[in-house]
C-alpha positions as CSV (number, residue, x, y, z in Angstrom):
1,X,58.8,-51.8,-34.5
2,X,55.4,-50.8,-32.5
3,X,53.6,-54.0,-33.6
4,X,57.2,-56.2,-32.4
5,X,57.0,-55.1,-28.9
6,X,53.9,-55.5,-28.4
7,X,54.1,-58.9,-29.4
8,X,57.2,-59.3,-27.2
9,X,55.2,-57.9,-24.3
10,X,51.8,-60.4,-25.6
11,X,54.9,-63.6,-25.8
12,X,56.0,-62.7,-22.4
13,X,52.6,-62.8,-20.5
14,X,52.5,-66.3,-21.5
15,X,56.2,-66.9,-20.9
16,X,55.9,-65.6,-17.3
17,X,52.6,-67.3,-16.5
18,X,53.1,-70.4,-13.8
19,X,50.8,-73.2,-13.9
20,X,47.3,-72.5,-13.5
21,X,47.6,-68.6,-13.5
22,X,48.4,-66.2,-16.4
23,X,50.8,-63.4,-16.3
24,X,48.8,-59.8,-17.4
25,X,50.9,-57.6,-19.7
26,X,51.1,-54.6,-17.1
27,X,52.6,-57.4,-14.4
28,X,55.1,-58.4,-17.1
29,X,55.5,-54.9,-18.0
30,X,56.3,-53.5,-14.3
31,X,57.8,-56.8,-12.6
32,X,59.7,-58.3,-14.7
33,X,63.0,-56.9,-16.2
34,X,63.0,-58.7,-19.8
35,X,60.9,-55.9,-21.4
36,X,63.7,-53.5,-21.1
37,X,66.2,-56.3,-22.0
38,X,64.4,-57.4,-24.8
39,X,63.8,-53.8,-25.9
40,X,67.1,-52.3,-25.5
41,X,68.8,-55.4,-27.7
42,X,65.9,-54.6,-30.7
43,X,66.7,-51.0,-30.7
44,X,69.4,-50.7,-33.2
45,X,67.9,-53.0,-35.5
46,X,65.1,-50.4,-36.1
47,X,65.3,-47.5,-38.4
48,X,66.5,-45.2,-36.1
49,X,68.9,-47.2,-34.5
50,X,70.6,-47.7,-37.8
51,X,71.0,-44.2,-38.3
52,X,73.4,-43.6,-34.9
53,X,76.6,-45.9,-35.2
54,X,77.5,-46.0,-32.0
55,X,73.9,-47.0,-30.5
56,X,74.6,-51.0,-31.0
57,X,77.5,-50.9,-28.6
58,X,76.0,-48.9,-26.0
59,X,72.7,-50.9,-25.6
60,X,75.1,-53.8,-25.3
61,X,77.2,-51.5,-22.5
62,X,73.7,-51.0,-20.6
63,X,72.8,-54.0,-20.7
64,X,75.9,-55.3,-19.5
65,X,76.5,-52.5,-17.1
66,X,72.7,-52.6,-15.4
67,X,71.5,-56.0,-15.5
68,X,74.6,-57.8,-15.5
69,X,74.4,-59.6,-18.8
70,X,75.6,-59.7,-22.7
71,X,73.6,-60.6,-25.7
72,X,75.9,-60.2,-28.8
73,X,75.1,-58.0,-31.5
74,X,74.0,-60.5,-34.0
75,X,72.1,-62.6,-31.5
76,X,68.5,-63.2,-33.0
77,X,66.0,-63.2,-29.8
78,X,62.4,-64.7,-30.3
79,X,59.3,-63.2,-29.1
80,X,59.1,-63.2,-25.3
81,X,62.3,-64.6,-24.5
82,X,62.1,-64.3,-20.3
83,X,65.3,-63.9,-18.3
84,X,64.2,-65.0,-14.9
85,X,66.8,-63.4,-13.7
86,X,69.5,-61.9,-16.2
87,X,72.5,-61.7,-13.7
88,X,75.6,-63.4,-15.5
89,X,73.2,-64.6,-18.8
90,X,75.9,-64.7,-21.8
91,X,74.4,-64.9,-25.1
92,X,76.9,-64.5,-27.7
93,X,77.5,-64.5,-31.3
94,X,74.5,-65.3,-34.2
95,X,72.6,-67.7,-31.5
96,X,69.1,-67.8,-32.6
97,X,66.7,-68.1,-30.0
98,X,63.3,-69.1,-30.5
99,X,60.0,-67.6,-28.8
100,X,59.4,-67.9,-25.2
101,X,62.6,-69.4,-23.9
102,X,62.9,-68.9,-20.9
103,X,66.7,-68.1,-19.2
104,X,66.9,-68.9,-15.5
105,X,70.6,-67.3,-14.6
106,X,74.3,-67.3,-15.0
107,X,73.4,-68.8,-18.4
108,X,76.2,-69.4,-21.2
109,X,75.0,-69.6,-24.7
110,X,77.6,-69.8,-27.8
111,X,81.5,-70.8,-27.8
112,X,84.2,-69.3,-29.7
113,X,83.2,-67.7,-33.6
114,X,84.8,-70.8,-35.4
115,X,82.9,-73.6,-33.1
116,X,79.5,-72.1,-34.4
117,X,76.2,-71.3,-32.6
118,X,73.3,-73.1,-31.0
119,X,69.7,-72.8,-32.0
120,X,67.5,-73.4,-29.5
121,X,63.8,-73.3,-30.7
122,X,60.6,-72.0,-28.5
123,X,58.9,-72.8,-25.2
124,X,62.6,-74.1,-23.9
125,X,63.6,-73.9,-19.9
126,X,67.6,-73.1,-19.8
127,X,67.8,-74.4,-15.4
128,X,70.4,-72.0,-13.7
129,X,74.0,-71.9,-14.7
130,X,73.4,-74.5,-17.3
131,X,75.9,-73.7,-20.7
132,X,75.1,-75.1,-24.5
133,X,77.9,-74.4,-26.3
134,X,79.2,-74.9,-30.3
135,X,76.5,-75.6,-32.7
136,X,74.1,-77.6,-31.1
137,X,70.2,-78.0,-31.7
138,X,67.4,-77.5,-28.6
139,X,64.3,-79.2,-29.7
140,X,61.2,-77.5,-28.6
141,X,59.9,-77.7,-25.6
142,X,63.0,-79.1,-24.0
143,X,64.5,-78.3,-20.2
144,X,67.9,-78.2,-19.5
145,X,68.9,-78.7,-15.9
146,X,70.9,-76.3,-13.5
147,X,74.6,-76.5,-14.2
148,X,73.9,-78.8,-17.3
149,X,76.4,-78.4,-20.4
150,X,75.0,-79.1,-23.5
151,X,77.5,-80.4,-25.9
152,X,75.3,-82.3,-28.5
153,X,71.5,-81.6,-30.0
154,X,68.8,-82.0,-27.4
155,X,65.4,-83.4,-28.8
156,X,62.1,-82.0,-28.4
157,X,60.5,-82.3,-25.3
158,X,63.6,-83.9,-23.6
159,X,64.7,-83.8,-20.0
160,X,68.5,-83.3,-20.3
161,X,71.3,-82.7,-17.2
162,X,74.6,-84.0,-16.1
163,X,78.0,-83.1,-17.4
164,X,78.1,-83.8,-20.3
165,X,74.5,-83.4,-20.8
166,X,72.4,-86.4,-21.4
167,X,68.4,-87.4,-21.8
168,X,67.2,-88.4,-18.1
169,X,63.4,-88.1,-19.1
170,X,60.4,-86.4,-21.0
171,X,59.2,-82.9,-20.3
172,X,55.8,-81.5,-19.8
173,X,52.7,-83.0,-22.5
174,X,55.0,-85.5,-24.1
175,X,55.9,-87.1,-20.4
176,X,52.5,-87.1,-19.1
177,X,51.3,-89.0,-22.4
178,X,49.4,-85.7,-24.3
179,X,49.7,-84.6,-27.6
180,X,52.0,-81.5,-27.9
């Protein structure tokens, strides 16, 4: 459990970092609220929490309650996932989510139990009040603009936006011609 968070709080000092300047772990540790997020969702997975029933519905009722947000029980959450800003983030069901995604706000993630569940892989950018709903695929690397919905797999290192969502470009190495 020890070793996990710290890599969560290692993953999110590179998650956080902007261009040209890395995030330290103590500024991602006192500025940023996905440590708590990210801590309170992996607490009744650990031994202890498996030993008090009731604690997997009331991290899910704190989180909800204090940052404004749900993450489903079963949701699988990468290292470092960053919730820019967690207000009215909805992340439901067995979504897997890969390391270092990074949730800008009023995010939907999942449909209804019988449509199925995305899987979105690492070093994704979810733009603010963008949804991906039923069982899609985000490719690494990819962005997803604000108020985007994603109703169809998303290639790595896409550019997608629009409703429906559709490709409108590259993102970061692969658009400036690097090698990933």
């Amino acid at each position: 459990m020890i070793t996990e968070l710290l890599r969560d709080l290692e993953e999110l000092a590179v998650a956080a970092s902007s261009p040209g300047r890395r995030a330290t772990r103590l500024a991602v540790l006192t500025r940023t609220d996905s440590i708590p997020i990210l801590w309170l969702h992996r607490l009744p997975r650990t031994r202890l929490g498996r030993r008090i029933p009731l604690l997997r519905w009331a991290t899910r009722r704190m989180l909800a309650m204090v940052y404004g947000m749900e993450l489903g029980a079963d949701v699988q959450l990468g290292p470092g996932v960053f919730f820019v800003h967690p207000q009215g983030i909805i992340v439901g069901g067995d979504a897997r989510v890969g390391a270092r995604v990074r949730f800008y706000g009023d995010n939907t993630v999942g449909t209804a139990k019988d449509n199925g569940y995305p899987v979105i892989d690492e070093d994704v950018r979810i733009g603010c009040g963008a949804r991906v709903l039923g069982p899609v695929h985000i490719g690494a690397r990819a962005v997803i603009g604000a108020n985007a919905v994603v109703l169809s797999d998303v290639p790595p290192d896409q550019v997608v936006a629009g409703v429906p969502a559709r490709v409108v470009g590259q993102a970061g190495a692969a658009a400036a011609g690097r090698p990933a």
